[in-house]
C-alpha positions in Angstrom: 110.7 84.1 102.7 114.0 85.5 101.9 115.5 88.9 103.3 114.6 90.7 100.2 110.9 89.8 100.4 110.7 90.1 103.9 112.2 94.1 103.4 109.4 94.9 100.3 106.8 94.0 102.5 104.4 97.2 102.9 105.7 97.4 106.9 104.0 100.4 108.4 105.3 101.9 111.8 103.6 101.5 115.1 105.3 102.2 118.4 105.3 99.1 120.0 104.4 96.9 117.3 106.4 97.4 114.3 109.3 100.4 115.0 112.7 100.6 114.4 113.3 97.8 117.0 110.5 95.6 116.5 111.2 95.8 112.7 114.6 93.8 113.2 113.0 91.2 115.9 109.9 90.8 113.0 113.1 89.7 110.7 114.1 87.3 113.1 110.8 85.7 113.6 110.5 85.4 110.1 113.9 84.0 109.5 113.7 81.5 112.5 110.6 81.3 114.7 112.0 82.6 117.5 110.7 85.9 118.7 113.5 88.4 120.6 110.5 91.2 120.9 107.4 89.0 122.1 107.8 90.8 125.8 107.9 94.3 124.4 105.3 94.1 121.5 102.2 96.2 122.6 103.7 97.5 126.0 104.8 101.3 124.8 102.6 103.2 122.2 105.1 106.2 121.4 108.4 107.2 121.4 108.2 108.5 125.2 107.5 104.8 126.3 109.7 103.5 123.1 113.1 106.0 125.1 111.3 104.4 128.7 112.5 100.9 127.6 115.6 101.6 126.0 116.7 104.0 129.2 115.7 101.5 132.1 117.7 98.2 129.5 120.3 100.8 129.5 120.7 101.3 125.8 120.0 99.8 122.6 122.8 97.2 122.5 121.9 96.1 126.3 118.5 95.7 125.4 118.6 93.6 122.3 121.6 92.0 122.9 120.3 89.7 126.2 117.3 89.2 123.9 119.1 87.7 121.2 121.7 86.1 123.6 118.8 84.3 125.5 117.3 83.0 121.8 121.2 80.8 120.9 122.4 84.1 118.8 126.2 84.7 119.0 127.8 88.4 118.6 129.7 88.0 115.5 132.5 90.6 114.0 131.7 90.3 110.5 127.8 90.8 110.0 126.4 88.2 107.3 123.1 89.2 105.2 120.2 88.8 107.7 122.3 89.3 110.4 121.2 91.6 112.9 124.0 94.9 114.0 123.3 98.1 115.5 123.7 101.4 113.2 124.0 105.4 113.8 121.1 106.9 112.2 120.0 110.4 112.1 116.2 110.3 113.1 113.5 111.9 113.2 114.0 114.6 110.4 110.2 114.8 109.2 109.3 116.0 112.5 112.2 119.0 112.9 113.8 117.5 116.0 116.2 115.2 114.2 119.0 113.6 116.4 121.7 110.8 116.1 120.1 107.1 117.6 122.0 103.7 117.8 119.0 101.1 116.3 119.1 97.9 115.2 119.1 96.9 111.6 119.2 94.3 109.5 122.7 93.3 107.4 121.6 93.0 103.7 125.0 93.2 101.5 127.2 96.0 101.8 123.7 98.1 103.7 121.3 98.0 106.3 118.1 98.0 106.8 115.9 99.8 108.8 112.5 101.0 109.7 111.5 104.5 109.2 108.3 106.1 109.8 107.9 106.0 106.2 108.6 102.2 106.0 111.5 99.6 105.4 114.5 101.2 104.2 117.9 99.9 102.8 120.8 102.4 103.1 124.6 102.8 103.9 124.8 103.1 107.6 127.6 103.3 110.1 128.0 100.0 112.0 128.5 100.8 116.0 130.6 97.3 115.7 127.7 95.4 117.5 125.8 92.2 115.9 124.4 88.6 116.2 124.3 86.2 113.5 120.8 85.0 113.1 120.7 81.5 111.5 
């Protein structure tokens, strides 16, 4: 499956299953077999257990990055397309407490993509400087 098909796939959010993190580690499962979320899926069911796990890994970047690490990925400078780098979004808008998160997302061109509760999504997104090549 290539990126593009794997990004119009009808993905549907469910903490702990398919969110903003588990979206990028579905990506990378797709792309190589290898799964960097197989010990979180199913062990949080909303964002209060979603901010548990990022708080005790100590951030995003500390928890994806050993994940990825422990899987052969290398942190790269220049993110490829598929490529997996962690972006500034401003979340949560639908429910009125909107706020700026660091998530990981998926290089596709000159964007990034990203899960949203309303489904995949491919915008222009600031880079924190963080990512692994996936190949």
């Amino acid at each position: 499956m290539t990126l593009e098909e794997y990004i119009r796939l009808p993905h549907r959010w469910q903490w702990g299953f398919c969110d903003c993190t588990l979206f990028a580690a579905d990506w990378v499962v797709e792309a190589t077999g290898k799964d960097p979320g197989a010990d979180l899926r199913g062990t949080y069911f909303d964002a209060i257990g979603a901010r548990a796990v990022l708080q005790a890994a100590g951030g995003v970047d500390r928890l994806v990055g050993p994940k990825l690490g422990a899987l052969g990925f290398q942190r790269v400078q220049a993110p490829q397309d598929g490529d997996i780098g962690i972006v500034h979004v401003l979340t949560g808008i639908d429910a009125g407490c909107s706020e700026f998160k660091d998530i990981p997302a998926i290089r596709f061109g000159p964007l990034w993509a990203v899960m949203s509760a309303r489904g995949a999504m491919v915008k222009s997104l600031e880079w924190t400087g963080v990512a692994w090549r996936i190949a």
